[in-house]
Every structure is written in structure tokens, then in C-alpha cells.
One Martini backbone bead per residue (centre of mass of N, CA, C, O) as a GRO file, in nm:
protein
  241
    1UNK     BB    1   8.490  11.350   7.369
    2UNK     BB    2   8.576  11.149   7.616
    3UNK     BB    3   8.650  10.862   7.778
    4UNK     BB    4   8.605  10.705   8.041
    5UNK     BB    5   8.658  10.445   8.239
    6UNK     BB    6   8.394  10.386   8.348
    7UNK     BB    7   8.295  10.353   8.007
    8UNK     BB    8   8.356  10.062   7.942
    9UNK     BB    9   8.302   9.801   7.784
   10UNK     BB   10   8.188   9.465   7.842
   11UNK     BB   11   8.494   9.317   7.699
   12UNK     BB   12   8.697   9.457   7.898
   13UNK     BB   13   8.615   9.258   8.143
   14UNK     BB   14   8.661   9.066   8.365
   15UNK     BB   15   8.631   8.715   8.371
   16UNK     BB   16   8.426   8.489   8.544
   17UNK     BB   17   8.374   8.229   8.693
   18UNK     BB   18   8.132   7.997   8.602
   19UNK     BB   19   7.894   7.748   8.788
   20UNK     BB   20   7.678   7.544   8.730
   21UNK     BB   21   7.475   7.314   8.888
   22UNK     BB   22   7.576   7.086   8.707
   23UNK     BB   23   7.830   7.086   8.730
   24UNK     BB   24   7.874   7.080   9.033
   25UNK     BB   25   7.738   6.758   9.029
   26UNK     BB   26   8.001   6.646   8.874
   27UNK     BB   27   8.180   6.688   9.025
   28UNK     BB   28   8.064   6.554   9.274
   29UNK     BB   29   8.033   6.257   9.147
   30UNK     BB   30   8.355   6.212   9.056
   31UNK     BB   31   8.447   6.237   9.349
   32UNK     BB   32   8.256   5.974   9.450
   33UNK     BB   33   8.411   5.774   9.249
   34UNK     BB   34   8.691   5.821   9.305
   35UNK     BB   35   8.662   5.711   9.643
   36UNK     BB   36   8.548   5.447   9.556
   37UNK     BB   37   8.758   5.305   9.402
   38UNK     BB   38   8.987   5.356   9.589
   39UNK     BB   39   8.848   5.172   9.810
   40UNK     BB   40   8.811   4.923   9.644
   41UNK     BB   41   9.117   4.865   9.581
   42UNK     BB   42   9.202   4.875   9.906
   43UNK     BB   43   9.003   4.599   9.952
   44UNK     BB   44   9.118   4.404   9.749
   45UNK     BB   45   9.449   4.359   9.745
   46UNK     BB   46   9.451   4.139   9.963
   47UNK     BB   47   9.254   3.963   9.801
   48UNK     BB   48   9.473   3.917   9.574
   49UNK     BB   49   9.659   3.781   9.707
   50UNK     BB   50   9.558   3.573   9.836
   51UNK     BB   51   9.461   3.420   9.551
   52UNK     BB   52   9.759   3.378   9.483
   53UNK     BB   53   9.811   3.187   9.732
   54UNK     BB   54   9.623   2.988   9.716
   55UNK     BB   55   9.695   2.867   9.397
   56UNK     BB   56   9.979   2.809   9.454
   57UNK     BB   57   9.915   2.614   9.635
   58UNK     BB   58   9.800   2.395   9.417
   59UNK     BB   59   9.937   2.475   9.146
   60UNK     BB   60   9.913   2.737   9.027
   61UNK     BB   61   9.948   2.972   8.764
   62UNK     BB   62  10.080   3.321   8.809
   63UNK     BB   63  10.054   3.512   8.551
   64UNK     BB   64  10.237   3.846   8.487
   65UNK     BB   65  10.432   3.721   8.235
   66UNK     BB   66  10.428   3.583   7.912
   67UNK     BB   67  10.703   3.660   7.831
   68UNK     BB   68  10.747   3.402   8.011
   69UNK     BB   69  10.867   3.182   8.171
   70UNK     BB   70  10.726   2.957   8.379
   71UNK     BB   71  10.714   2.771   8.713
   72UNK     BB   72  10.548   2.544   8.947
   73UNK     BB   73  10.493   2.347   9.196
   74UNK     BB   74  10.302   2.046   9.270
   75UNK     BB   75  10.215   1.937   9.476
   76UNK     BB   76  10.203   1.621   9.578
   77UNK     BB   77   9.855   1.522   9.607
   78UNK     BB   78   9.859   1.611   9.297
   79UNK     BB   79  10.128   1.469   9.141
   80UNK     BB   80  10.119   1.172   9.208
   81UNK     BB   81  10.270   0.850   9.292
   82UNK     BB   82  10.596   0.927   9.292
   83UNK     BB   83  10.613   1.250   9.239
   84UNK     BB   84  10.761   1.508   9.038
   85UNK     BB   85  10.597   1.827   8.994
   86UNK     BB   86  10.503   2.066   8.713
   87UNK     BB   87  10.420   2.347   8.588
   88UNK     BB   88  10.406   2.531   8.289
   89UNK     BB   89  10.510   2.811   8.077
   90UNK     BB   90  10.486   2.915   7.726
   91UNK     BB   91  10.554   3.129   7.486
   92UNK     BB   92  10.504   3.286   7.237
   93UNK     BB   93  10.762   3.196   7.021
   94UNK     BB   94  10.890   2.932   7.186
   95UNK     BB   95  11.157   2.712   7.301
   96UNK     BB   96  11.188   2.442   7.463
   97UNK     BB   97  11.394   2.240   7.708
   98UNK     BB   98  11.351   1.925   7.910
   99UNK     BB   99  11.625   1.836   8.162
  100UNK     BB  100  11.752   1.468   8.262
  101UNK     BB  101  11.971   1.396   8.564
  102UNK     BB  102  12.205   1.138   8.686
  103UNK     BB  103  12.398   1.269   8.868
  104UNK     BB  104  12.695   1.473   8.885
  105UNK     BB  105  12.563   1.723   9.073
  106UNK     BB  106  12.617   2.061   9.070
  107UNK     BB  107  12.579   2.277   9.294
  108UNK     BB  108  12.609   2.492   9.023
  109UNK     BB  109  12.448   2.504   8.790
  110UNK     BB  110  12.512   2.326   8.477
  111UNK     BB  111  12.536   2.091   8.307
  112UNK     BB  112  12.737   1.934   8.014
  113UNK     BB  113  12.628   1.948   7.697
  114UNK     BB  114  12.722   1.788   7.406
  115UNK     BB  115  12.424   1.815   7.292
  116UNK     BB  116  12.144   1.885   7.107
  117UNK     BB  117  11.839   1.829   7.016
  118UNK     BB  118  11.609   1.810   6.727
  119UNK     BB  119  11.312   2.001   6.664
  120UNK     BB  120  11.199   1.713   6.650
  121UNK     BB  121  11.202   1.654   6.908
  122UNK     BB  122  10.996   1.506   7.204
  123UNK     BB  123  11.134   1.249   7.342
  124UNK     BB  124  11.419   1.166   7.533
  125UNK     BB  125  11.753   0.966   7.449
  126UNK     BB  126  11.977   1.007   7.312
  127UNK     BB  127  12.318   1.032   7.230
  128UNK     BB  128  12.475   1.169   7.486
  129UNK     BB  129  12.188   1.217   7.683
  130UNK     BB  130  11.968   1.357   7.833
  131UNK     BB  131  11.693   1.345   7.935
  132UNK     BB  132  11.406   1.450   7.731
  133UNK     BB  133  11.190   1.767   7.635
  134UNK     BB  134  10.955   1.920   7.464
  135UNK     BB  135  10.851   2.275   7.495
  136UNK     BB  136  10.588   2.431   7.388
  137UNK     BB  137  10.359   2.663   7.332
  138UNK     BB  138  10.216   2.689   7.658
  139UNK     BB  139  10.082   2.448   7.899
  140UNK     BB  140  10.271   2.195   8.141
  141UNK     BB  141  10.358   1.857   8.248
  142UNK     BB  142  10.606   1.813   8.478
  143UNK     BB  143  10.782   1.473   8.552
  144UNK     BB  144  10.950   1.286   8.808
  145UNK     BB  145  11.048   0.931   8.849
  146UNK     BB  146  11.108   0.625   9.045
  147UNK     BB  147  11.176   0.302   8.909
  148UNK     BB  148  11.153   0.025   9.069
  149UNK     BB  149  11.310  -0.362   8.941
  150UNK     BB  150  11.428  -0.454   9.182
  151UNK     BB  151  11.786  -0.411   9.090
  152UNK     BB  152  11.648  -0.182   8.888
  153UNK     BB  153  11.646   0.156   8.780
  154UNK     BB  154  11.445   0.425   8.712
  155UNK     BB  155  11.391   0.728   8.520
  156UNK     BB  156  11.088   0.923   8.480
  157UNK     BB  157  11.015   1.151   8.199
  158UNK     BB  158  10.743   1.397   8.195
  159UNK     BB  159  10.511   1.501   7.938
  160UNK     BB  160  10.180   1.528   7.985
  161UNK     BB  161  10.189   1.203   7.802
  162UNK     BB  162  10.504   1.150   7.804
  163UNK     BB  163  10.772   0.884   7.849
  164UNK     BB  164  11.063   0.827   7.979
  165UNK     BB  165  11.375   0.628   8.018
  166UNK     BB  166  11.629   0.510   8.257
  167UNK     BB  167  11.902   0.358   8.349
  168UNK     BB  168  12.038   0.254   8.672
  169UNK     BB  169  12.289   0.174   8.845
  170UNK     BB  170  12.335  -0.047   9.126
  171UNK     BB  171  12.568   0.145   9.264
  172UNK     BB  172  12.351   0.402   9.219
  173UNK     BB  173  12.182   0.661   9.240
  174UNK     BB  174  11.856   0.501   9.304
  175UNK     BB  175  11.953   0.206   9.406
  176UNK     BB  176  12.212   0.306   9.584
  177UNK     BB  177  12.136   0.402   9.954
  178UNK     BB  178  12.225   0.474  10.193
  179UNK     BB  179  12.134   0.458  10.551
  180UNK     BB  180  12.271   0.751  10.548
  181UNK     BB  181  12.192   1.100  10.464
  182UNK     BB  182  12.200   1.383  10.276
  183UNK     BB  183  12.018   1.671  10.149
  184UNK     BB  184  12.046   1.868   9.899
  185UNK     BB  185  11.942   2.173   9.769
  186UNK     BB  186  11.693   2.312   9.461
  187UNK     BB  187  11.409   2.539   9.317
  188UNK     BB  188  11.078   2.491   9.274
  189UNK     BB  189  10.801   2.583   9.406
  190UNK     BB  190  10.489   2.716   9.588
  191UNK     BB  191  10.618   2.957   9.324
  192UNK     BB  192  10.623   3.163   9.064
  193UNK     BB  193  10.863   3.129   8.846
  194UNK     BB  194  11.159   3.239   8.643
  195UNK     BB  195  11.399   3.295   8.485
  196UNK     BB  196  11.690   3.370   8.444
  197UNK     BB  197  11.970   3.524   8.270
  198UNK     BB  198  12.004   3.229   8.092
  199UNK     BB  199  11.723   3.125   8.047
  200UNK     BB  200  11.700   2.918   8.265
  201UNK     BB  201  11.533   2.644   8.450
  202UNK     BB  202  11.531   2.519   8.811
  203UNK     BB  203  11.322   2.291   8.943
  204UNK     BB  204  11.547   2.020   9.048
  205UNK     BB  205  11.813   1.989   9.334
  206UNK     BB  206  11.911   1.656   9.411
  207UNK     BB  207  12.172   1.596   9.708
  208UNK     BB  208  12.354   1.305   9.799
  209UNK     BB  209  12.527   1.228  10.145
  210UNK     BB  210  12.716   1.037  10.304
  211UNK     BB  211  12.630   1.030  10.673
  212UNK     BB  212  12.667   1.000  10.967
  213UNK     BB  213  12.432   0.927  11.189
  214UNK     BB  214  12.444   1.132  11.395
  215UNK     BB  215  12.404   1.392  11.191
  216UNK     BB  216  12.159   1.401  11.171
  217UNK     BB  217  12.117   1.565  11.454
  218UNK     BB  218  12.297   1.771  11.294
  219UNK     BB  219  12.323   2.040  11.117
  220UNK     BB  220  12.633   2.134  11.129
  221UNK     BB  221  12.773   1.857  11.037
  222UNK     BB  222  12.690   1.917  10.739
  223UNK     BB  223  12.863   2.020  10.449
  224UNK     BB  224  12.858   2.119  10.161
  225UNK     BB  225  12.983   1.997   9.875
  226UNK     BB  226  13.125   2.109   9.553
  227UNK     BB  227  13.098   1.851   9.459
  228UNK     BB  228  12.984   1.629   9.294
  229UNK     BB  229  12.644   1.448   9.303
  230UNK     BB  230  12.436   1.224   9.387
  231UNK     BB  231  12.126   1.267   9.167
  232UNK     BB  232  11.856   1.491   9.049
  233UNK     BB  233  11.826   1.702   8.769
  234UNK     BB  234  11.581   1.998   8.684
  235UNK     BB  235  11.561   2.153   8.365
  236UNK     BB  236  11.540   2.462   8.183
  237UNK     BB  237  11.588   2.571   7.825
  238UNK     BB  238  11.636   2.710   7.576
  239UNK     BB  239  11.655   2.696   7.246
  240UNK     BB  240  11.938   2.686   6.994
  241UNK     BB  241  11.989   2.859   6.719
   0.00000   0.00000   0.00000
């Protein structure tokens, strides 16, 4: 006597899922879960934006990539009076100096340095340098301020509680300084920045040009020059190894 079909084995037949009340209850719960959270990310997105413009305000760090040197510019009102300051962060594992020249200021580009400070440097001006300052890994406050002494004035450059200084010619800026002038440059404002592709960053670059005085109230009528002009320029550049 042969099997029927109808009387097949009941492992022969096809398994249907099954969900049990406890299942579905997990389904149910993993998925109002899942919703809440994502609406809670869509409403905190703005107010993290928010807060990261708050700070930058302020003059604070906010640091997306630890692995890069960071930099942002410090109010006036927060930097102490007659000071241009910036905070810094450098990485673990690097070394950084932070470069001041007075005058010569090349429209782009940085100055050429003759040599380097030696890794024992902390803070000064060797010969044939410009001030300088040791950058170790951590945050930094950076800043230049000019010091006028009747007619002979200093440049000094800040790291954090040690300062240099230099003294400038007294026929060239900032002791003479024409009687109107226009004023270029760039840097580091009140956004956090980080390095450019030669890893070096520039803080502040102003440069000025003696301009008649008319000229002060069209702004088309000065066009920066190309060539090197007085001014002051802060940057910051890797060790060399």
C-alpha cells in the first residue's frame, strides 16, 4: 500500500512564522524607540549648531578633530587691552612654533624664515629671527600687542605667560604711521580654523598703505598692492623635522 499525498509526514509541511504576543510587544517597543530617538536628534541638531556659535563667540575652541592643530580668534573685550589674542589646541605628538614679523608683509604666502629655533626654544628672538614661540601639544593662548615708548615702540608676542619683544625703527610702522591709510589682510576670526594643506596657519595678516585722504570714504578707490607692505603678521607652522 503506497502513501497518499494527503498523508504526508507533518515535518514535510511548510513552517509558517509565528509571533508570539511577547515578540510583538519588542517590535512594538525597539520601534517607538527607534522615534523617539530620532526626533530627539532632529531637535537637539539646531540647538548644537546653537552652541557651538555661543562658544565660538566667546572665543572658545570647539574642536571636531583633535588629530589637527585648531584656532580661533579671542574678542577684543575678552583679550586684554591693546592685544590681538587667539586660543590654540596642537595635537598629541607635535610640535608647532608660533612665528611674529613686523613689516615686509607679502600679500599671500608666508614670510622666508633664514633658520629655524632650535627644539630647546621657548620663547624669543634669535639672530636673524623673527619673534618666536614653542607651541608644545595642549591649548595655548596666543597674542601680539604693540608697546609705544615716546617715539620708539616694542611688538610683543605672547604665549601664554612668557612675552618677547622687539623694538621697531622709528620711521616705519606702528611708530610712523601715515595719517590715513587702508589697512588689508586676513586670519583667524571669531570660527574655529585649522591648518591649510602646507600645515601652517595663518593667525593675522595687516598690512597698510599710506592713501590719500579722499580715498578713505570710496572703497573702489584702493586696490591692495602685490608688493610687500608694513604690518604685522602671525602664523603658525609645524616643527621641521
Amino acid at each position: 500500500m503506497t502513501d497518499s499525498p494527503d498523508a504526508a509526514s507533518p515535518s514535510a509541511r511548510p513552517r509558517r512564522p509565528r509571533l508570539s504576543l511577547l515578540g510583538l510587544l519588542m517590535v512594538v517597543a525597539l520601534a517607538a524607540l527607534s522615534i523617539t530617538v530620532w526626533m530627539q536628534w532632529r531637535e537637539l541638531k539646531p540647538l548644537r549648531a546653537e552652541n557651538k556659535k555661543l562658544n565660538e563667540e566667546r572665543g572658545t575652541l570647539v574642536i571636531e578633530d583633535r588629530s589637527k592643530l585648531n584656532a580661533i580668534k579671542i574678542p577684543d573685550r575678552f583679550a586684554g587691552e591693546g592685544r590681538t589674542s587667539y586660543r590654540v589646541f596642537v595635537p598629541e605628538g607635535q610640535l608647532y612654533w608660533v612665528f611674529c614679523v613686523v613689516n615686509d608683509i607679502p600679500k599671500d604666502g608666508y614670510p622666508e624664515l633664514k633658520r629655524f629655533p632650535d627644539k630647546i626654544g621657548i620663547l624669543g628672538s634669535g639672530t636673524n629671527l623673527p619673534l618666536f614661540g614653542r607651541l608644545d601639544p595642549g591649548e595655548h593662548v596666543v597674542s601680539v600687542k604693540t608697546v609705544r615708548r615716546g617715539k620708539r615702540s616694542d611688538i610683543s608676542l605672547m604665549v601664554d605667560f612668557l612675552d618677547a619683544s622687539a623694538n621697531t625703527k622709528e620711521d616705519v610702522w606702528p611708530t610712523g604711521t601715515p595719517d590715513t591709510y587702508s589697512v588689508f589682510g586676513d586670519g583667524v576670526k571669531s570660527k574655529t580654523a585649522t591648518t591649510d594643506a602646507s600645515g601652517k596657519l595663518v593667525l593675522l595678516r595687516r598690512r597698510i598703505q599710506a592713501v590719500a585722504e579722499s580715498a578713505i570714504y570710496n572703497s573702489f578707490a584702493t586696490v591692495e598692492p602685490d608688493i610687500p607692505l608694513d604690518g604685522v603678521m602671525l602664523w603658525i607652522e609645524p616643527d621641521r623635522k
